[in-house]
OpenMM code with the backbone's topology and positions (N, CA, C; nanometers):
from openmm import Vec3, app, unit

residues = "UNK UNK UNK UNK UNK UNK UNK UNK UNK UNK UNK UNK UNK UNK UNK UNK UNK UNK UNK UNK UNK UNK UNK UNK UNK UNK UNK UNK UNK UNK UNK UNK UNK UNK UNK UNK UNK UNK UNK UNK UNK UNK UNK UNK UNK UNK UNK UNK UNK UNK UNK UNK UNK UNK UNK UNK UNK UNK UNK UNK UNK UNK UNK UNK UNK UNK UNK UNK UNK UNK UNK UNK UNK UNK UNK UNK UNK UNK UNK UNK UNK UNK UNK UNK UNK UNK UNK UNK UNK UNK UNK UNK UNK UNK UNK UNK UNK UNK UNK UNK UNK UNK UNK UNK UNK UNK UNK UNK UNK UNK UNK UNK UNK UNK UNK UNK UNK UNK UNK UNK UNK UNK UNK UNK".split()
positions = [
    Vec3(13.3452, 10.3069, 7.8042),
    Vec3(13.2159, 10.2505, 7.7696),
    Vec3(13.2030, 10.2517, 7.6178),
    Vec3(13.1681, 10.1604, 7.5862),
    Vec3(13.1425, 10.1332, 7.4059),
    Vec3(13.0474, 10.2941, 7.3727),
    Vec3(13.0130, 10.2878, 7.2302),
    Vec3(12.9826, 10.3875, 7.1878),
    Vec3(12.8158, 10.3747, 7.1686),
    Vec3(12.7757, 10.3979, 7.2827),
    Vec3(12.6111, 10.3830, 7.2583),
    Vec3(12.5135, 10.4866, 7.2757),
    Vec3(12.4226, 10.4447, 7.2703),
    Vec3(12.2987, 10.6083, 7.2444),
    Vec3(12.3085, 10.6764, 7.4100),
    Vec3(12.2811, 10.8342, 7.4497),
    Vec3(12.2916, 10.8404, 7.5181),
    Vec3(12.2359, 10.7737, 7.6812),
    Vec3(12.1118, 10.7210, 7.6612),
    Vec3(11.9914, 10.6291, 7.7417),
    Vec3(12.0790, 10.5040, 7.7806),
    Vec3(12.1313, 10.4425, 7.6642),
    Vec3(12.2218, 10.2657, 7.7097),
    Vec3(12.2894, 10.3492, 7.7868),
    Vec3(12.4271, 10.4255, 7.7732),
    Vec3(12.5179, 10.4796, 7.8240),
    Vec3(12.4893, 10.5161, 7.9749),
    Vec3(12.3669, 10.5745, 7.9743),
    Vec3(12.3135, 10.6084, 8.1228),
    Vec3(12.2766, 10.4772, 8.1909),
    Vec3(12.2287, 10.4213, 8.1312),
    Vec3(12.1505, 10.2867, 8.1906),
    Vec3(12.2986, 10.2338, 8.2452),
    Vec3(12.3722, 10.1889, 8.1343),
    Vec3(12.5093, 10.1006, 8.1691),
    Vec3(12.5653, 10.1517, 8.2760),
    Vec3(12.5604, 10.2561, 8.3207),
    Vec3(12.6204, 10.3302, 8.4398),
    Vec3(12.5531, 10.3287, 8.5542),
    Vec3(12.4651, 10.3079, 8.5504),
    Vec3(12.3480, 10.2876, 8.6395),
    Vec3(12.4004, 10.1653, 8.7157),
    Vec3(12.4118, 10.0316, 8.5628),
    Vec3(12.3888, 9.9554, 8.6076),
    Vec3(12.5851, 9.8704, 8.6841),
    Vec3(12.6500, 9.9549, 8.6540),
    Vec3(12.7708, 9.9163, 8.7246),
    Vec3(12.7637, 10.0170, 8.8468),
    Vec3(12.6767, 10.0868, 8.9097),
    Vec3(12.6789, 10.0958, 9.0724),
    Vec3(12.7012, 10.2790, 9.0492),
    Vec3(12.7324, 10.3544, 8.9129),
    Vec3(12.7719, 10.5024, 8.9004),
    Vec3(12.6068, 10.5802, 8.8583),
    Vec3(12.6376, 10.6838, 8.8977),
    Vec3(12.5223, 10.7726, 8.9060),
    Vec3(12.6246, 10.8921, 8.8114),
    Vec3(12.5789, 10.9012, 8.6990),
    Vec3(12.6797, 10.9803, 8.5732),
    Vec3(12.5575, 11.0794, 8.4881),
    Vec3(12.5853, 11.1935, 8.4761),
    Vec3(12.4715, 11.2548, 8.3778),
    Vec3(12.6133, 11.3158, 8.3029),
    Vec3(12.5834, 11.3612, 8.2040),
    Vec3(12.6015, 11.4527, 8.0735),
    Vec3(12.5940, 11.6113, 8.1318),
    Vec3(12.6936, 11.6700, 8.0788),
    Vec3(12.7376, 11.8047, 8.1340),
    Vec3(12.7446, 11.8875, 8.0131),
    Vec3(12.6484, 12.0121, 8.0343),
    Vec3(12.6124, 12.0974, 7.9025),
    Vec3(12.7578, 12.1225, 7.8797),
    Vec3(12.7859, 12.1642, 7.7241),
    Vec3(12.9410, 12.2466, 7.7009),
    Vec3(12.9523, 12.3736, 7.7522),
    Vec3(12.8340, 12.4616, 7.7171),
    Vec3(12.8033, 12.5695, 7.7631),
    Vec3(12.8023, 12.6440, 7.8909),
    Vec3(12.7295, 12.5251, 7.9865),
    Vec3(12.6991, 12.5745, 8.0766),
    Vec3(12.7304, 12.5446, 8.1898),
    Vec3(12.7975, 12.3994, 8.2111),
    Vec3(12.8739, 12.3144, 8.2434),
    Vec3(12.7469, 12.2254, 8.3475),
    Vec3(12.6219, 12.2699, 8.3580),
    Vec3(12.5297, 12.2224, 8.4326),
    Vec3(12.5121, 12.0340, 8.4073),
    Vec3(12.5023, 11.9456, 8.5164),
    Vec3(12.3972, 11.8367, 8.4295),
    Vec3(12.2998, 11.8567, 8.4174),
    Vec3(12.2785, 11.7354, 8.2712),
    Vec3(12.1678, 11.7568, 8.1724),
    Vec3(12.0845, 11.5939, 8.2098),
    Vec3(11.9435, 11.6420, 8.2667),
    Vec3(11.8436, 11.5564, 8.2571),
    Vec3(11.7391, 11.5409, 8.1607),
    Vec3(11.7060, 11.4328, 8.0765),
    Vec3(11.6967, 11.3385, 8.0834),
    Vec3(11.8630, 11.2916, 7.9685),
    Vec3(11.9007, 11.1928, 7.9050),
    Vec3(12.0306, 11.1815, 7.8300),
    Vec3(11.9268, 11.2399, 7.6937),
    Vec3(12.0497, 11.2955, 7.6504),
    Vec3(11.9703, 11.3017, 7.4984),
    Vec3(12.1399, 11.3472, 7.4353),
    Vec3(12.0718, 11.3793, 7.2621),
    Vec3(12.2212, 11.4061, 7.1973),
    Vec3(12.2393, 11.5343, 7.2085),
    Vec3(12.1889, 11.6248, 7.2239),
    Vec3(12.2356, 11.7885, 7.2226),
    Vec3(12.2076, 11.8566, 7.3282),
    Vec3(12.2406, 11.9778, 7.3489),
    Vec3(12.2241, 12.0055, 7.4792),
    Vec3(12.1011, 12.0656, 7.4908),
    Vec3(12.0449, 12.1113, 7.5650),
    Vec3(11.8811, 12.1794, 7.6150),
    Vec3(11.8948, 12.3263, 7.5495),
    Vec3(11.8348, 12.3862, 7.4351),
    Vec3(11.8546, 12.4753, 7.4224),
    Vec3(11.9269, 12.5385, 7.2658),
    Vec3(11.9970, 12.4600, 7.2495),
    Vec3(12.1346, 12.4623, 7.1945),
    Vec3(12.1313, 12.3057, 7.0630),
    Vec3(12.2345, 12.3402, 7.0213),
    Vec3(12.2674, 12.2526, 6.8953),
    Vec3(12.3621, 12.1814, 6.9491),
    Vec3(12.4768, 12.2160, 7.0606),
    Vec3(12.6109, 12.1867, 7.0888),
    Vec3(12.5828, 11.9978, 7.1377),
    Vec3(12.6560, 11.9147, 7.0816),
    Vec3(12.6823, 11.8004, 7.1503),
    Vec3(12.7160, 11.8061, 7.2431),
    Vec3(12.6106, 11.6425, 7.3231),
    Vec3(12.6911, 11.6353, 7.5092),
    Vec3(12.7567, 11.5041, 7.4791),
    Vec3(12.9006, 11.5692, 7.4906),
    Vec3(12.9699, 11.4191, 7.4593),
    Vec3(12.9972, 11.3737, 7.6184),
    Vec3(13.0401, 11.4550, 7.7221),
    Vec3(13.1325, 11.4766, 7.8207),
    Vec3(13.0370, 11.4191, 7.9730),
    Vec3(13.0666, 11.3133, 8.0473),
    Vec3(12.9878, 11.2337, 8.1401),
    Vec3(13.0368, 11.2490, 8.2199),
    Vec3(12.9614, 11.2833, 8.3931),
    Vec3(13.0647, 11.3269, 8.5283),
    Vec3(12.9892, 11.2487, 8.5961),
    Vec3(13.0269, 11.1920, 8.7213),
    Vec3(12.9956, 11.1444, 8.8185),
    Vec3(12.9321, 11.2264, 8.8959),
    Vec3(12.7769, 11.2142, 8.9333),
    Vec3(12.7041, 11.2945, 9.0456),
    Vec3(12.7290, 11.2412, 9.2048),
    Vec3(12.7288, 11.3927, 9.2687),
    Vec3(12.7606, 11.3309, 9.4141),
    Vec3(12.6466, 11.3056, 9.4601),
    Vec3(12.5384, 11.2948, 9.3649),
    Vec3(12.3955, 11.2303, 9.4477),
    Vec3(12.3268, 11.3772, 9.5662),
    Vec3(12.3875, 11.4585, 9.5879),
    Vec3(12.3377, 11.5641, 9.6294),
    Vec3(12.2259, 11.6408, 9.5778),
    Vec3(12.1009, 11.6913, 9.6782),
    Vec3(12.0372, 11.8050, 9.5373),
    Vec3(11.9422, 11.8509, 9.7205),
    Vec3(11.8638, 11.9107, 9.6261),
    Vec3(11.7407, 11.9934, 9.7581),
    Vec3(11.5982, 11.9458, 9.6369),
    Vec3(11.5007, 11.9467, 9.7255),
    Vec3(11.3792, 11.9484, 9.6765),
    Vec3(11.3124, 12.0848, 9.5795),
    Vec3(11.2738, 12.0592, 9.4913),
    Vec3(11.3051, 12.1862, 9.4072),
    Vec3(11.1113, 12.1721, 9.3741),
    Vec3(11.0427, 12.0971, 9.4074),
    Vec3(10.9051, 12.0882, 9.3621),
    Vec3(10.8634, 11.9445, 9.3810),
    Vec3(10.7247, 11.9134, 9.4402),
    Vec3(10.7416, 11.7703, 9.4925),
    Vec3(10.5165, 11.7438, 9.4571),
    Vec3(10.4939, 11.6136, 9.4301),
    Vec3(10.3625, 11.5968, 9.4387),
    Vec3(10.3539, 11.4741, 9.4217),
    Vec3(10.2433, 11.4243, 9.4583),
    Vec3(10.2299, 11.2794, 9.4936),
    Vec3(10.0950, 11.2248, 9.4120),
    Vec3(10.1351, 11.0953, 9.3582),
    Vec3(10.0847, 11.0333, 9.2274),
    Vec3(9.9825, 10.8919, 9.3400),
    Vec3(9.8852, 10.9277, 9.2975),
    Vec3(9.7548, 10.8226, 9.3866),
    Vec3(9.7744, 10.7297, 9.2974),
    Vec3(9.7509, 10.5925, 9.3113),
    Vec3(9.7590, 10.4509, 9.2355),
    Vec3(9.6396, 10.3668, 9.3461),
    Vec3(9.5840, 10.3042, 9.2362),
    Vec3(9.4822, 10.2285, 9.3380),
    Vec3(9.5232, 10.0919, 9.3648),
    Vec3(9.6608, 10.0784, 9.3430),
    Vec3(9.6933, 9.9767, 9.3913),
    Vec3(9.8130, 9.9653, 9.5274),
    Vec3(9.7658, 10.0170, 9.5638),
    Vec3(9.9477, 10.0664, 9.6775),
    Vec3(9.9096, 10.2275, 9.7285),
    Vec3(10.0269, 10.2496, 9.7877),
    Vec3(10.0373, 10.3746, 9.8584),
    Vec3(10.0821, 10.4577, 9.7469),
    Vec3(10.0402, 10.6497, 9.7455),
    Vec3(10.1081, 10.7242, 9.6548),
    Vec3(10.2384, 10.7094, 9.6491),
    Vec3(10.3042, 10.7231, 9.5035),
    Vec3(10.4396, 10.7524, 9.5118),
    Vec3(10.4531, 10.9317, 9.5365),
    Vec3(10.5761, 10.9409, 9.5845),
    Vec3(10.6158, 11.0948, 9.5600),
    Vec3(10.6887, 11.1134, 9.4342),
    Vec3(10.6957, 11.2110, 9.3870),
    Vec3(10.7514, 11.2678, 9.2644),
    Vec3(10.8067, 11.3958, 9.2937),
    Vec3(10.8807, 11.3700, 9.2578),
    Vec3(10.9659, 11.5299, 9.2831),
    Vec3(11.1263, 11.5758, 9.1911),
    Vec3(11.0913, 11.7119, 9.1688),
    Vec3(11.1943, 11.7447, 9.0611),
    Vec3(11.3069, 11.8301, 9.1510),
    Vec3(11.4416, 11.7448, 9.1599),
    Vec3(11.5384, 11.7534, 9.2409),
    Vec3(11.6271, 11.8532, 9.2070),
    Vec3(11.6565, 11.9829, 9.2584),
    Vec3(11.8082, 12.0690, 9.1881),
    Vec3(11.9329, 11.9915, 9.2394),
    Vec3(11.9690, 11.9656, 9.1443),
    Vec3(12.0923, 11.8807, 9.1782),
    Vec3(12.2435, 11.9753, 9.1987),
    Vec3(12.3176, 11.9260, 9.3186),
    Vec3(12.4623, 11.9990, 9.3521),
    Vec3(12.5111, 12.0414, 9.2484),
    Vec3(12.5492, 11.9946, 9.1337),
    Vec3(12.6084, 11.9771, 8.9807),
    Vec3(12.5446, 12.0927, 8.9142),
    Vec3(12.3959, 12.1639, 8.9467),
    Vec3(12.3610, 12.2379, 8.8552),
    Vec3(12.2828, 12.1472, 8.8010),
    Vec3(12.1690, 12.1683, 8.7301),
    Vec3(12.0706, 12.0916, 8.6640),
    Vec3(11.9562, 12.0476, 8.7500),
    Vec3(11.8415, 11.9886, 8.6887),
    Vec3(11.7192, 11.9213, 8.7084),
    Vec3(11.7316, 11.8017, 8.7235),
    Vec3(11.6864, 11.7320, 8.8203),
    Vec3(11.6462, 11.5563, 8.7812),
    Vec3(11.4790, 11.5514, 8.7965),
    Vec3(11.4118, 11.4805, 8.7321),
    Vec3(11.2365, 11.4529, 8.8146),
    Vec3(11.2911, 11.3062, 8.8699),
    Vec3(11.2399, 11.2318, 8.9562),
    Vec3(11.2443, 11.1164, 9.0042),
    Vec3(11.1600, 11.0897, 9.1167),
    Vec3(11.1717, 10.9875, 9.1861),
    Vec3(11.0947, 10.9723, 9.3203),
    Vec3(11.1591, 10.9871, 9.4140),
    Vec3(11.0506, 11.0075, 9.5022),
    Vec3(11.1094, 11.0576, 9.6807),
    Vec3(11.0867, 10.8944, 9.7575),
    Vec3(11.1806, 10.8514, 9.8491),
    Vec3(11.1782, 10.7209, 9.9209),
    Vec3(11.2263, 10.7412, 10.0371),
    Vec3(11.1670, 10.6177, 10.1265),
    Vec3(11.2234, 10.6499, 10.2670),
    Vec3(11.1372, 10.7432, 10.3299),
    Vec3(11.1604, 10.7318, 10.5083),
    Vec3(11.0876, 10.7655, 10.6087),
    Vec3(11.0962, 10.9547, 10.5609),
    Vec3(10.9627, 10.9890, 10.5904),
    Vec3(10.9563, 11.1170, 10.5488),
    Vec3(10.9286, 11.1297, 10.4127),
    Vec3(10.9037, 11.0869, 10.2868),
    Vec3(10.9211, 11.0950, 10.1793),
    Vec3(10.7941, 11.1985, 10.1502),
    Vec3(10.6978, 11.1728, 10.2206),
    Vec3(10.5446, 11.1943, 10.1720),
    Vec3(10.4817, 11.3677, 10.2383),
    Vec3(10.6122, 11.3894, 10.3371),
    Vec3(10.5614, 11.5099, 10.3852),
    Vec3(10.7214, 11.6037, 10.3681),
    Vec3(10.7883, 11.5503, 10.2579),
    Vec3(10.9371, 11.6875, 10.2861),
    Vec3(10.8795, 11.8075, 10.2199),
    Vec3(10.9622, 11.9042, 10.2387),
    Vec3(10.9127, 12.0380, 10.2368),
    Vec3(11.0042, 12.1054, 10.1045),
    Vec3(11.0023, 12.1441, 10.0256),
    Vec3(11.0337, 12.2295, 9.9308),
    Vec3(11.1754, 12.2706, 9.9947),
    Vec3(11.3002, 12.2413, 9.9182),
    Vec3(11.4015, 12.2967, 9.9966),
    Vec3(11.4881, 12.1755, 10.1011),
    Vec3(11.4349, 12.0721, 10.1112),
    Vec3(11.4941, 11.9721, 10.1783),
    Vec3(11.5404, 11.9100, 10.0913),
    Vec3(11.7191, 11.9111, 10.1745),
    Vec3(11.8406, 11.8563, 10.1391),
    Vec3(11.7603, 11.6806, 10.1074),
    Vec3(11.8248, 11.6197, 10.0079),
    Vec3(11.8293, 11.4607, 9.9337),
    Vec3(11.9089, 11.3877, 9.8913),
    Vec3(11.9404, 11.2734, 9.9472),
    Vec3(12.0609, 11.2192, 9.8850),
    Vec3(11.9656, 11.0974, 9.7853),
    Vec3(12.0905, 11.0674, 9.6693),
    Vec3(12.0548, 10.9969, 9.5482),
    Vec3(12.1084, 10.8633, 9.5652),
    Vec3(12.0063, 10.7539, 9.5279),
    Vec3(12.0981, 10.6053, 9.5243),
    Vec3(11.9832, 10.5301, 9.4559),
    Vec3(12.0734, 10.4313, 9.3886),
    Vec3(12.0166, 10.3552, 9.2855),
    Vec3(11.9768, 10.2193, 9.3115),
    Vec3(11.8499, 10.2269, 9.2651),
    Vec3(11.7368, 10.1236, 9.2938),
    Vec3(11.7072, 10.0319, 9.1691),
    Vec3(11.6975, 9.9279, 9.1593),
    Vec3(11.6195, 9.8215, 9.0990),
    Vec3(11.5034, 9.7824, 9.1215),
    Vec3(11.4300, 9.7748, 8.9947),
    Vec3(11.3078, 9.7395, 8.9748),
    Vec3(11.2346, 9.6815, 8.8912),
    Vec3(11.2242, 9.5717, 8.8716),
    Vec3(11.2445, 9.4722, 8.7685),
    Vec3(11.3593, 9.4817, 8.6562),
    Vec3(11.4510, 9.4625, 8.7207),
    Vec3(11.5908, 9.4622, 8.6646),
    Vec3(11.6354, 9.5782, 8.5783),
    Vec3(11.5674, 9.6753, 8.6128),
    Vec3(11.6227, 9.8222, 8.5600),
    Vec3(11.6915, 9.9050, 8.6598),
    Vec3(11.7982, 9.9270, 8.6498),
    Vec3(11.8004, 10.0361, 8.7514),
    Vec3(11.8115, 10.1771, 8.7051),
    Vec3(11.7741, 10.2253, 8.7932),
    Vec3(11.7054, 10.4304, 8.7973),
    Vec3(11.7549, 10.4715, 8.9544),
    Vec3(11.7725, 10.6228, 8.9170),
    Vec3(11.8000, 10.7130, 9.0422),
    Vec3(11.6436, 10.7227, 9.1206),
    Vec3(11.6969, 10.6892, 9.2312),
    Vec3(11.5658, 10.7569, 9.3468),
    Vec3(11.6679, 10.8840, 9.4547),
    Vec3(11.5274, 10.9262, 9.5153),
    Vec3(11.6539, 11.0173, 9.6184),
    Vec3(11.5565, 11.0038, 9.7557),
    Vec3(11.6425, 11.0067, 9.8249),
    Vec3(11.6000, 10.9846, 9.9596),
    Vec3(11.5911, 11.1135, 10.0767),
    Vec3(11.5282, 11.1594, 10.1463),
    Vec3(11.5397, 11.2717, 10.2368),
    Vec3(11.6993, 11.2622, 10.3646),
    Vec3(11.7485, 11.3900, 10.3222),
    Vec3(11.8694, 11.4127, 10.4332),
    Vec3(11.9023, 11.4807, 10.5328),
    Vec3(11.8571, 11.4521, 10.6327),
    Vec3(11.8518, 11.5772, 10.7717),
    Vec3(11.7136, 11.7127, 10.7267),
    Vec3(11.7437, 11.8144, 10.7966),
    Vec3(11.6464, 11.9211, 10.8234),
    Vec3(11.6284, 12.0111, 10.6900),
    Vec3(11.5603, 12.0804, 10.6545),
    Vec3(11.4976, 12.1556, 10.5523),
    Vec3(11.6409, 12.2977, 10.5797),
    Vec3(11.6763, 12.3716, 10.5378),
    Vec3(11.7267, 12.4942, 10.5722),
    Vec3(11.6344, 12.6015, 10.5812),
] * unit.nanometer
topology = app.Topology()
chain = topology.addChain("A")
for resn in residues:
    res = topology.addResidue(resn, chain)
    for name in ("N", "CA", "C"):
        topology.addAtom(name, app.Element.getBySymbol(name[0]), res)
């Protein structure tokens, strides 16, 4: 991938079908949202991995709009180690429970695409 800010870089990956975050040096966790240094730290995130889209519900609340149904919001622990915030989609979205397994897949929306995550089988 050409040499672009960390956000294009994410986006561009997005937008060829990969779900890729930035992996602390330190800590080896992914790092949400892209940025140039790591959370914490001074250290550059040069280094980009492929997410298996895995995570559990780590904190979840739902955003009223008076135009439509609430969205869910929820901040995902991802397999990889790290945080994502994003939305919850799909049957069940509006009542999962803290701790329910999520799988990740990428959505378009007016020609942007972004991670959503979807609910996966039973709560543990």
């Amino acid at each position: 991938m050409p040499d672009l800010g960390p956000e294009a870089r994410y986006l561009g990956y997005l937008a060829e079908g990969r779900f890729m975050l930035q992996r602390g040096p330190e800590t080896g966790q992914a790092v949400f949202p892209p940025r140039l240094r790591a959370p914490g730290g001074q250290a550059p995130l040069e280094d980009w991995q492929e997410m298996s889209g895995r995570g559990t519900v780590h904190s979840v609340t739902l955003q009223h709009r008076r135009d439509g149904p609430p969205r869910v919001i929820a901040l995902i622990d991802l397999a990889e180690g790290g945080r994502m915030l994003s939305r919850l989609t799909g049957a069940g979205a509006e009542d999962i429970a803290i701790g329910a397994p999520v799988r990740a897949r990428i959505a378009r929306e007016a020609e942007v695409p972004h991670v959503v995550f979807e609910p996966e089988g039973e709560a543990p």
